[in-house]
C-alpha positions in Angstrom: -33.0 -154.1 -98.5 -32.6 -150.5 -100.1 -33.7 -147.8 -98.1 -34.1 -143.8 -98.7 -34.1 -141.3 -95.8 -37.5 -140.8 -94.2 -38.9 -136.9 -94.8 -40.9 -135.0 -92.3 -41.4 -138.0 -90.3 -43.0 -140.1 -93.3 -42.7 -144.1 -93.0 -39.9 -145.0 -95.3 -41.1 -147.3 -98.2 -39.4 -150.2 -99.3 -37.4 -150.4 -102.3 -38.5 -153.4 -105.0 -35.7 -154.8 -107.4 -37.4 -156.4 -109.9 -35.5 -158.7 -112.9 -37.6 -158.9 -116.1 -36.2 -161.9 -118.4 -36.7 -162.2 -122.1 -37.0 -165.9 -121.9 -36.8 -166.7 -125.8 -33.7 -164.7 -126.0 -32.2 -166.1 -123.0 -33.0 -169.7 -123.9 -32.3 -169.1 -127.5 -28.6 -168.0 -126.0 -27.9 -171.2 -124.2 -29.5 -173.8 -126.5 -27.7 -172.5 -129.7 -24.9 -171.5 -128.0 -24.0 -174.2 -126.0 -24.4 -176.9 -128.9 -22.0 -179.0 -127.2 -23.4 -179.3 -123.4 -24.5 -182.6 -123.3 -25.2 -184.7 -120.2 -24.0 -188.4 -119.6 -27.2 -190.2 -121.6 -25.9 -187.9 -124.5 -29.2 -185.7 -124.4 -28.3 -182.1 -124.8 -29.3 -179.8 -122.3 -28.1 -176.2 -123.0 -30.7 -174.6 -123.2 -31.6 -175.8 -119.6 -28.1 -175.0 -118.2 -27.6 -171.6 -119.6 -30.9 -170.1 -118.8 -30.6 -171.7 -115.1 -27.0 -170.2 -114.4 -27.4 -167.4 -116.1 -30.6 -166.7 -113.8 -28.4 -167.4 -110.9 -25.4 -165.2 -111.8 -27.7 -162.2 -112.2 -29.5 -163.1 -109.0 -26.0 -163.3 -107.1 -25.2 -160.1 -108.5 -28.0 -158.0 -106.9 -30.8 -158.6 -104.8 -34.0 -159.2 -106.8 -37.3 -159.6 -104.6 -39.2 -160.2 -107.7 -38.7 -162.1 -111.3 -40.7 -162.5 -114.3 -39.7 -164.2 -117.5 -41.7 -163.6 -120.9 -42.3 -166.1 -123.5 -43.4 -165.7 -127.0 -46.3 -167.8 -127.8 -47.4 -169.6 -131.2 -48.6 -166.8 -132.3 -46.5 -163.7 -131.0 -45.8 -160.5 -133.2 -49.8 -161.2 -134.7 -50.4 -158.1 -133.6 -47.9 -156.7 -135.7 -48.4 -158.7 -138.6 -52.0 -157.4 -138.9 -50.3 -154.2 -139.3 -47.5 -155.3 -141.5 -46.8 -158.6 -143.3 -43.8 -159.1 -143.8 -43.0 -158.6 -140.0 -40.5 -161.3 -138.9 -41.1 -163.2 -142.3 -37.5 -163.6 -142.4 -37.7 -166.0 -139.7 -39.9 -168.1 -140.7 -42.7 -167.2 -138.4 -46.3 -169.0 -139.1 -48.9 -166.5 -138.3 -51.9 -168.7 -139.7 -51.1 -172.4 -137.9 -48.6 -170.8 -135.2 -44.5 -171.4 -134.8 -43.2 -174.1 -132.8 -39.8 -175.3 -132.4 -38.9 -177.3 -135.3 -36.1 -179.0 -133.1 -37.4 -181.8 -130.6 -34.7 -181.3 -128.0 -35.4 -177.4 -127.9 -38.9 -177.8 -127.8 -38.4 -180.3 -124.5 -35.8 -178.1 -123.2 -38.2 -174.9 -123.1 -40.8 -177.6 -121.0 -38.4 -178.2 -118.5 -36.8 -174.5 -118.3 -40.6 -173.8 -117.3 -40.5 -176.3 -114.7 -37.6 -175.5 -113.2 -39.1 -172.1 -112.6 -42.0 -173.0 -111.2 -40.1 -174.3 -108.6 -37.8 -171.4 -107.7 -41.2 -169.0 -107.4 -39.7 -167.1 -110.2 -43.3 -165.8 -112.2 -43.6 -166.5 -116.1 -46.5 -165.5 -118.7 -46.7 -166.0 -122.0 -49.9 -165.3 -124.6 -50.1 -166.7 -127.6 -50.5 -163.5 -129.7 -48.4 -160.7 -127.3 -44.7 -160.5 -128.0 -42.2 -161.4 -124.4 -40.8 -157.7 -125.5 -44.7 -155.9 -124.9 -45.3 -157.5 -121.8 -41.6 -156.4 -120.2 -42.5 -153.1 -121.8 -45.8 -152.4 -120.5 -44.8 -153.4 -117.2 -41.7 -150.6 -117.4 -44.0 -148.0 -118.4 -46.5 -149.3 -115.3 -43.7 -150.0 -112.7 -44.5 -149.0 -108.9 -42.6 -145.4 -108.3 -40.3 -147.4 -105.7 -39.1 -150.6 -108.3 -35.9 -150.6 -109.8 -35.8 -152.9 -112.9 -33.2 -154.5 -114.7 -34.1 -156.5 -118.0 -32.1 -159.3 -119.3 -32.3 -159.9 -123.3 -30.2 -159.5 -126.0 -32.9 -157.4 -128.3 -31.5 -153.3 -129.0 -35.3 -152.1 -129.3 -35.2 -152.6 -125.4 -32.7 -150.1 -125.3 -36.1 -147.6 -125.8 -37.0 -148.6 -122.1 -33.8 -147.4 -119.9 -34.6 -145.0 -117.7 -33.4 -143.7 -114.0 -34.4 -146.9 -112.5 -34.3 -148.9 -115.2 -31.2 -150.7 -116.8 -30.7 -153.6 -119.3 -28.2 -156.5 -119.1 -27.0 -157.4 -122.6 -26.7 -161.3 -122.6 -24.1 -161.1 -125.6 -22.5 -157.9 -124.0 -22.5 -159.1 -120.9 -22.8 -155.9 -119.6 -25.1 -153.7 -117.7 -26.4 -150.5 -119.5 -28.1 -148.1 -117.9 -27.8 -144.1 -118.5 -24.2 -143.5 -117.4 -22.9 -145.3 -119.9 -25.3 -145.8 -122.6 -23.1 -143.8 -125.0 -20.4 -146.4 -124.5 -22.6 -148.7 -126.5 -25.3 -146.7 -129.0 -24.4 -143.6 -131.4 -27.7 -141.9 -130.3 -29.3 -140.4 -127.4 -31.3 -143.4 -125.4 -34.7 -140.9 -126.3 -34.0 -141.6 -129.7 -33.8 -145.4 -130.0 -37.4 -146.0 -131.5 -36.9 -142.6 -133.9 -34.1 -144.2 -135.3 -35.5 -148.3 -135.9 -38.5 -146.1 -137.0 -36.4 -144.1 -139.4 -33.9 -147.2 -140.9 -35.7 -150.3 -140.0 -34.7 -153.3 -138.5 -33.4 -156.1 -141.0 -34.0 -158.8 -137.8 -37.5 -158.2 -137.8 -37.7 -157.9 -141.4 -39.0 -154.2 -141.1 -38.4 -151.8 -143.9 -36.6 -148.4 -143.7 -35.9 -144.9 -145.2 -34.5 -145.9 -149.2 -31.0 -145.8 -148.6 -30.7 -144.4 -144.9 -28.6 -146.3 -142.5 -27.6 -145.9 -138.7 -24.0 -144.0 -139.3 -25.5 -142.2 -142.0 -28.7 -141.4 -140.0 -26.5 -139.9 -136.9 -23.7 -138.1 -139.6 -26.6 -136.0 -141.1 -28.0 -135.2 -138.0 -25.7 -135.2 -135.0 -28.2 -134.2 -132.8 -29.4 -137.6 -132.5 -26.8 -138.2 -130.6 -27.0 -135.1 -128.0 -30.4 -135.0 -127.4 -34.1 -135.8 -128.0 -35.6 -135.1 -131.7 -38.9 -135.9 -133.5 -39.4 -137.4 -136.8 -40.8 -133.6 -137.7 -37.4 -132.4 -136.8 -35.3 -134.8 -138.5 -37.3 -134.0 -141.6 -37.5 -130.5 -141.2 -33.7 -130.2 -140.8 -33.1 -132.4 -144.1 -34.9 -129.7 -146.1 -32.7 -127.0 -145.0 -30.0 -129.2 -145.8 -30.9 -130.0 -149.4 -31.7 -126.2 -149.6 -28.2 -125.2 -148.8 -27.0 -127.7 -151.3 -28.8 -126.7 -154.3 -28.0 -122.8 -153.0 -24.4 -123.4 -153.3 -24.9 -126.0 -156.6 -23.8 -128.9 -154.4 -25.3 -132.1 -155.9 -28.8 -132.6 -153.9 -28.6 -136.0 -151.4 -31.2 -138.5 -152.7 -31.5 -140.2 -149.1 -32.7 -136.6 -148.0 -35.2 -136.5 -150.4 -36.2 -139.9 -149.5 -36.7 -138.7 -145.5 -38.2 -135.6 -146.5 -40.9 -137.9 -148.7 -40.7 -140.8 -146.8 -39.6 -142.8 -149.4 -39.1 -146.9 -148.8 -38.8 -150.3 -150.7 -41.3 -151.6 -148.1 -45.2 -152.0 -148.1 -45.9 -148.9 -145.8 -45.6 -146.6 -148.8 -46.1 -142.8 -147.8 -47.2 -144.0 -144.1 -44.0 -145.1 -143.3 -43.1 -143.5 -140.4 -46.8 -144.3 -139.1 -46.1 -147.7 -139.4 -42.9 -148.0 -138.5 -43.7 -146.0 -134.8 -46.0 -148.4 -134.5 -44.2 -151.4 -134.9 -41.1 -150.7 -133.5 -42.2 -148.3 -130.2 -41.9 -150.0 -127.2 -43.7 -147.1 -125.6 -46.7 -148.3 -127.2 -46.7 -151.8 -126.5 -49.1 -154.0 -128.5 -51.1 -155.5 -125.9 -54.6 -156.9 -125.3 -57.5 -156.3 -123.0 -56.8 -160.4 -122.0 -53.0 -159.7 -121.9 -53.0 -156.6 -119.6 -55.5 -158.4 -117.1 -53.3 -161.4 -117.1 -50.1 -159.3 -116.2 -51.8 -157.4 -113.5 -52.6 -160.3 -111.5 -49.5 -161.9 -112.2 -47.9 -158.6 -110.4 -50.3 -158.2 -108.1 -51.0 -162.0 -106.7 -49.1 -164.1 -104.2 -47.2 -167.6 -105.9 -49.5 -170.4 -105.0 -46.6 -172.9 -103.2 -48.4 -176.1 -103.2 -46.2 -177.8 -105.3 -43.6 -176.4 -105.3 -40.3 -177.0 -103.6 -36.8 -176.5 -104.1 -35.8 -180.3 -103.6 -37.9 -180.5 -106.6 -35.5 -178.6 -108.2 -32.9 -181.1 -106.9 -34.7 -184.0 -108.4 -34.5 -182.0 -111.8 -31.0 -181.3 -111.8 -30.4 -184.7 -111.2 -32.4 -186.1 -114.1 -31.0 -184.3 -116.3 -27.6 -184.3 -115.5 -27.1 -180.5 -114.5 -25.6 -181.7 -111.0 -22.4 -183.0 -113.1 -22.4 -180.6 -115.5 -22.4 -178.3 -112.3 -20.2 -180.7 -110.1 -22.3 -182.9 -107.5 -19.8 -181.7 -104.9 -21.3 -178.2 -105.1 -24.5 -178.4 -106.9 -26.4 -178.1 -103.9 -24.9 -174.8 -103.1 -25.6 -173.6 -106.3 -29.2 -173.2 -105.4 -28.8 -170.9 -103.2 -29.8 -167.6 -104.8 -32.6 -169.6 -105.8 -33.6 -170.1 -101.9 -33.1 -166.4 -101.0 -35.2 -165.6 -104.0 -37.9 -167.9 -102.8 -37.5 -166.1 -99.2 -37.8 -162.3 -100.8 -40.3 -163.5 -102.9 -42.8 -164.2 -100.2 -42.5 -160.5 -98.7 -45.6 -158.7 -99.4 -44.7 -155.0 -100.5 
């Protein structure tokens, strides 16, 4: 266990690594992305075996006393769909009778992802209105001054949420990315991720941007994005001296600097664009509820009840479902073993 050097005689205080999982994105990885994992009664299983050895790689790779995985429920991203309409219409999303899986398989798959969980004393949450991404980032912005994070997903907006002691493992990366090398992987400063989905949008989420403004073109016109930490008032401020030196030495006037200057988009926010836009893409300013908060707290705060729950159980799942010879029987007990040490760790009170 982490440790720092006691001062003046205080009682050293444990470190807590904690491993916050997108679950969607995760499972979303493995069930689309291993189309062809299929066990011996031809029923496909993906989903299952990429989120479970995913899990374990991470948890071999560092030493995690905690682990939460966020769903999305029926209804998640309401919240921002009161605010803006179109948000994630691209996708299909049902906001009146809720989204479910439209594929059997992946709907039974997400079941039994949950139960192997349970199992392993790894702690899940999901609400039917609040996104997985608010509940990850509310607990970053309320993490215990001694807790290291990491946060596994494959969503950018996370980016907004790496700080000292807090990184992010890309699932499609397959990287870590933390400060030191956050450069490596984004054209702007990490303080600026939410100005800049706030400034261009985010086609994924079916989010509208700046008329004509786009990422390079974004970070070519203002370079200071990328060496430090600017406000929309800056960013705006700075295009007008730009279009001023323009017209002073008759250089044809930018029409995307007009349209930052005026806030000017093809989108339904009109002339509160950058209002909106804060507000839906800031992970600083999660959208969560009074229900949602108290839930999360005491999913923090309480002990796992184990009645139930056992990590033969595990065992018994595996072997249904044919994980144990997509895994090897020879060495599919072994491959439970972060999951013990997690289970071990995880009853430590802090």
């Amino acid at each position: 266990m982490n440790k720092r050097p006691p001062r003046n005689g205080e009682k050293i205080e444990k470190i807590q690594n904690t491993l916050l999982v997108d679950g969607n994105a995760l499972f979303k990885t493995g069930f689309f992305g291993a189309k062809n994992q299929y066990n011996s009664k031809g029923q496909h299983i993906g989903g299952i075996y990429q989120f479970i050895t995913v899990l374990r790689m991470l948890l071999s790779e560092d030493l995690y006393h905690r682990v939460y995985v966020f769903w999305d429920g029926n209804f998640s991203g309401k919240l921002r769909y009161d605010i803006y309409e179109p948000y994630k219409s691209g996708r299909g999303k049902d906001y009146i009778n809720g989204t479910q899986p439209i594929d059997e398989a992946e709907l039974k798959q997400r079941k039994l992802v949950w139960e192997y969980l349970n199992d392993i004393y790894v702690r899940q949450l999901k609400d039917e209105v609040i996104e997985g991404d608010d509940f990850i980032a509310y607990y970053c912005l309320t993490k215990k001054e001694n807790e290291n994070i990491t946060i596994c997903t494959n969503d950018r907006d996370m980016a907004q949420l790496i700080q000292e002691k807090i990184k992010i493992y890309f699932l499609d990366l397959k990287k870590y990315v933390d400060y030191s090398n956050f450069s490596s992987y984004f054209c702007y400063h990490s303080e600026n991720a939410a100005l800049v989905k706030t400034m261009i949008g985010d086609s994924s989420d079916s989010i509208k941007g700046i008329k004509g403004l786009g990422e390079t073109t974004l970070v070519n016109l203002f370079p200071e994005i990328a060496e430090r930490k600017v406000s929309i008032n800056e960013i705006i401020e700075h295009a007008k001296k730009q279009q001023e030196e323009r017209i002073n030495t008759k250089k044809k006037p930018l029409k995307v600097l007009d349209n930052i200057i005026n806030g000017i988009t093809d989108g339904v926010q009109g002339n509160r664009i950058y209002e909106i836009n804060d507000r839906l893409v800031n992970l600083k300013k999660p959208m969560m509820t009074e229900k949602g908060i108290e839930a999360l707290e005491s999913l923090k705060e309480g002990t796992l009840d184990s009645s139930g729950r056992d990590l033969k159980n595990v065992l018994i799942y595996m072997h249904r479902d044919g994980l144990d010879q997509t895994i090897g029987e020879s060495r599919y007990p072994d491959y439970l073993i972060p999951f013990k040490k997690l289970i071990e760790r995880e009853k430590i009170i802090f």
